[in-house]
N, C-alpha and C positions, 0 to 999 in steps of 0.2 A: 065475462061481464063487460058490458060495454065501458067507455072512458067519456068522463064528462071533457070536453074539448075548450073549454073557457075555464077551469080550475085548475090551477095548480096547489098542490099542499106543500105547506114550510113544516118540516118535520121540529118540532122546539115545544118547549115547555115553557119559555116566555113568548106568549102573544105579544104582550104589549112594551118587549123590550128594543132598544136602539136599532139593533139591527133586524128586528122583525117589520117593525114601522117601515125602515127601508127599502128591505124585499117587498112589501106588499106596492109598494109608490112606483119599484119600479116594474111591478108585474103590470100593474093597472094601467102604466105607459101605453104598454103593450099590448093593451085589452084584454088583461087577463084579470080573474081576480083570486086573490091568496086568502087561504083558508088554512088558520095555526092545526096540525096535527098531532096531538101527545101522544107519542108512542108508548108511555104506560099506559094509557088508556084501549089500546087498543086491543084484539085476544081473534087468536084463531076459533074461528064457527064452523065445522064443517056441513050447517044447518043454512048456512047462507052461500049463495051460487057462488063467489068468488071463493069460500073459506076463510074467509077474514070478515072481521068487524075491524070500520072504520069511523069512530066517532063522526058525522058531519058528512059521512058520505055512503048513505044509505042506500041510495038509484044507482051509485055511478061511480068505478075510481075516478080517481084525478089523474089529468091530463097527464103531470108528471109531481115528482115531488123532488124537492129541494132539501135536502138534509143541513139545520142549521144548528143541530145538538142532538147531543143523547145524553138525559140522563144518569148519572150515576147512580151504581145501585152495585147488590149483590153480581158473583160471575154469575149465577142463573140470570136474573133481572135485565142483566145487558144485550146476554145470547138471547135471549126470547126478541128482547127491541130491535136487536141486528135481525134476527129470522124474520121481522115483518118485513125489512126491506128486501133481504133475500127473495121473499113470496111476491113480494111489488113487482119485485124486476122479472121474476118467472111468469106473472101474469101479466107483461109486458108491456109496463107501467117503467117508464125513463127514471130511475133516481141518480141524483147529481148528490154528492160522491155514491158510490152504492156503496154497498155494505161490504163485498171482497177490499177495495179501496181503504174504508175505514178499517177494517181490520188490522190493514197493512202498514197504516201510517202510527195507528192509537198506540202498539207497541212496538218502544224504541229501538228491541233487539231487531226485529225484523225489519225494519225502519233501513237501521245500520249494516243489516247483511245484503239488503238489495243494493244499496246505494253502494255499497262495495263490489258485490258481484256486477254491476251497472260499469263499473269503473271511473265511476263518479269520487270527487275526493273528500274525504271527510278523515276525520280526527280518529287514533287508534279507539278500539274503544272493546269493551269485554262484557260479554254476559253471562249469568254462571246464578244458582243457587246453592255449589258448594263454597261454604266458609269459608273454607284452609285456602281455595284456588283464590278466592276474592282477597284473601291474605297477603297471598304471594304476589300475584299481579300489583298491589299496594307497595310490599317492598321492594319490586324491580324496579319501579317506577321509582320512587323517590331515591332508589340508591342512582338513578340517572338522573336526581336535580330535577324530575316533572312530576307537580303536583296532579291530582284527580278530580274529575267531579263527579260525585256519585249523586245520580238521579233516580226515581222512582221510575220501573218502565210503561207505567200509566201514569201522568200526567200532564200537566200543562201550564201557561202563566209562571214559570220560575217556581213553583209552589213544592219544595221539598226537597230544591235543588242542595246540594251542602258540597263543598271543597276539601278533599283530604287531604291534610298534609302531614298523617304523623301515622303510625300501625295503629290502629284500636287494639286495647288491652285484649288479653285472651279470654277475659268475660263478655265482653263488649261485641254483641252483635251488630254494632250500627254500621255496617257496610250494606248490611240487609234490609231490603225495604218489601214486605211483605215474602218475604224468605226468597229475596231475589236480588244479585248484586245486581248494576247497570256501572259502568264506569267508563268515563271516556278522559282520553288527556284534557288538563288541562287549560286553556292556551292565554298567554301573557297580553295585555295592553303593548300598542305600539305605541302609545303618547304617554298624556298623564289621565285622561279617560279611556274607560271602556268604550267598543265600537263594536255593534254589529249590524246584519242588512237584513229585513223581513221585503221579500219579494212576492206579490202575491200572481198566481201562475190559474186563467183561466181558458181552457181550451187549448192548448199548448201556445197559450200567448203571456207574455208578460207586462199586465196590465197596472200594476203600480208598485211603488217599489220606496223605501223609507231609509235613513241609517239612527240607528238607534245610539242615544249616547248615555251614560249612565258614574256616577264617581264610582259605584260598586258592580260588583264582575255580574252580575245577573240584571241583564239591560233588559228585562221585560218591561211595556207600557206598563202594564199592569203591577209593578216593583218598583213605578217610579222614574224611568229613565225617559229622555226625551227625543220626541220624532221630526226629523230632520231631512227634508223633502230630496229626493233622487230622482235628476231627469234622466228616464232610459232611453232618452232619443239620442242623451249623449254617447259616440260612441265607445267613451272612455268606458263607459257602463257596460259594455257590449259582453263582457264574459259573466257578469252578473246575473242578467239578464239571461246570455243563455245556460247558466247554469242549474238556474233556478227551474228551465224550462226541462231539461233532463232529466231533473232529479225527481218535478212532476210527474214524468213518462214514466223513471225506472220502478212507480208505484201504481202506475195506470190512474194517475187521480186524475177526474175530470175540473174540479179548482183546489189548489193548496195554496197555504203560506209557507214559503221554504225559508230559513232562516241560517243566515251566512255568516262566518267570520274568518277572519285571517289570521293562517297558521304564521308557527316562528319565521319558517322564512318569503313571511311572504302573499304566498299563493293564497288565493279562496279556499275555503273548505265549506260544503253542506255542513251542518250542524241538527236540524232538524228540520222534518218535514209534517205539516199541520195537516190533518185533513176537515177538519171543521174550523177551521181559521176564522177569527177576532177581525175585522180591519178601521175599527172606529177610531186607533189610533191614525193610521197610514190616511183614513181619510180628512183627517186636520190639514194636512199636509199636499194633500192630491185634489187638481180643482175638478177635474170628471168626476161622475158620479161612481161609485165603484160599485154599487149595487146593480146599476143600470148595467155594466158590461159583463158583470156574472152573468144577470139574468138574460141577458142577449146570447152569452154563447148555449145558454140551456135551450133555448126555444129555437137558434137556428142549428145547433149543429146535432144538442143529444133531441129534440122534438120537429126535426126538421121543419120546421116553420120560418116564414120571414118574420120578424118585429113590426110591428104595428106603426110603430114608432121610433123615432131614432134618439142613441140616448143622450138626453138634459145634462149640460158641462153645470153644475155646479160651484162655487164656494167652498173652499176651505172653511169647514166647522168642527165645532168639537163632536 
């Protein structure tokens, strides 16, 4: 099935949310125009020439698509929305993250063993759905004086984050978060604030970059913490920056938000890596457009195409 050459689709279920406005502003720069894709909406046809029904694109895939969210839903519900991109990319349709990429970032265990096996550095950390092991790793730990933070291994925005600093009773399953431990060290304030660094990494470049400050240990925008503009020209920034860009590659993502902080003594540590990454904090703070240069590495380097246009340095806005 042929590919419409002037559409590209924003995979999201907000049309008419901040950051879909944006994408579209800056596709259209570039003489393209954006067209929202709800991937519940969509279902395998084996009755239509490509096998897929795509809402809105009835004659023609799209040129490429832009993954801006998935949905939450059941494990069935999700694996079906990831297999339409799997099928995108088989009928060789460009998607920016594809679906191996999200896979690899959405959970944190896998997240954490590449970026290990990478030899990238990040924070101990343990994955496990037996109780007793999630136990024990609790007690070593605090008997060395380091608390935990136990995460959900789906999630995002701070949202279920909690810090451990005591055994749970032997009734008490709350290590478990859908019968799954996730636990990483916990890592102390060097000041009297929280500090960490959201890097956003597109194309193996590192295109804007924030430090987060926060009174409480979970500096997500989205928790309340505040964003605090980072020049990466500087080259004091320089390991930041390229670390941000490795930890990118050790996932094959085409853009992430990697988010940094600094261990005890010191050194950077990866922390997490986004693959559907937020940047409407980071863009308060950054006067280029940041939509504009996602969408430029999609059309020249995953659509081999030149830009139309070059991209509009904006304003610092909410």
């Amino acid at each position: 099935m042929a590919l419409n050459p002037s559409v590209i689709a924003l995979a999201t279920d907000e049309p008419q949310a901040w950051h879909t406005r944006e994408l579209r502003r800056a596709c259209a720069r570039r003489g393209f125009a954006a067209r929202a894709l709800d991937l519940r909406k969509c279902r395998f046809d084996l009755a239509h020439p490509s096998g897929l029904h795509l809402p809105g694109f009835a004659d023609a895939l799209p040129a490429a698509v832009f993954v801006r969210g998935i949905s939450a839903g059941t494990l069935e519900q999700v694996v079906l929305r990831l297999d339409f991109l799997h099928a995108l990319r088989e009928l060789g349709v460009p998607v920016y993250n594809d679906a191996r990429a999200i896979e690899r970032s959405v959970d944190k265990a896998m997240t954490s063993f590449l970026l290990h096996r990478a030899g990238i550095p990040t924070p101990p950390t343990w994955a496990t759905e037996d109780e007793g092991a999630a136990r024990r790793i609790v007690m070593r730990s605090l008997a060395g004086s380091r608390s935990l933070v136990a995460k959900p291994l789906f999630g995002s925005q701070g949202q279920g984050v909690r810090r451990v600093d005591q055994v749970p009773a032997l009734d008490d399953h709350g290590l478990l978060d859908e019968g799954v431990a996730y636990l990483q060290t916990w890592l102390p304030p060097h000041g009297v604030r929280f500090v960490d660094w959201r890097v956003l990494v597109a194309g193996r470049q590192a295109i804007g970059a924030m430090r987060r400050e926060s009174a409480h240990w979970v500096t997500n925008i989205a928790q309340g913490a505040q964003p605090v503009a980072v020049d990466l020209q500087d080259p004091a920034n320089g390991e930041l920056a390229s670390l941000a860009i490795r930890a990118a590659q050790a996932l094959d993502m085409d853009y992430a938000g990697i988010d940094l902080m600094r261990g005890t003594d010191g050194r950077l540590l990866v922390i997490e890596v986004n693959g559907v990454p937020a940047w409407r904090g980071l863009q308060r703070v950054t006067r280029a457009c940041i939509a504009d240069a996602i969408i430029a590495d999609l059309v020249t380097r995953k659509m081999g195409r030149q830009p139309a246009a070059a991209a509009q340095p904006l304003r610092p806005r909410p």
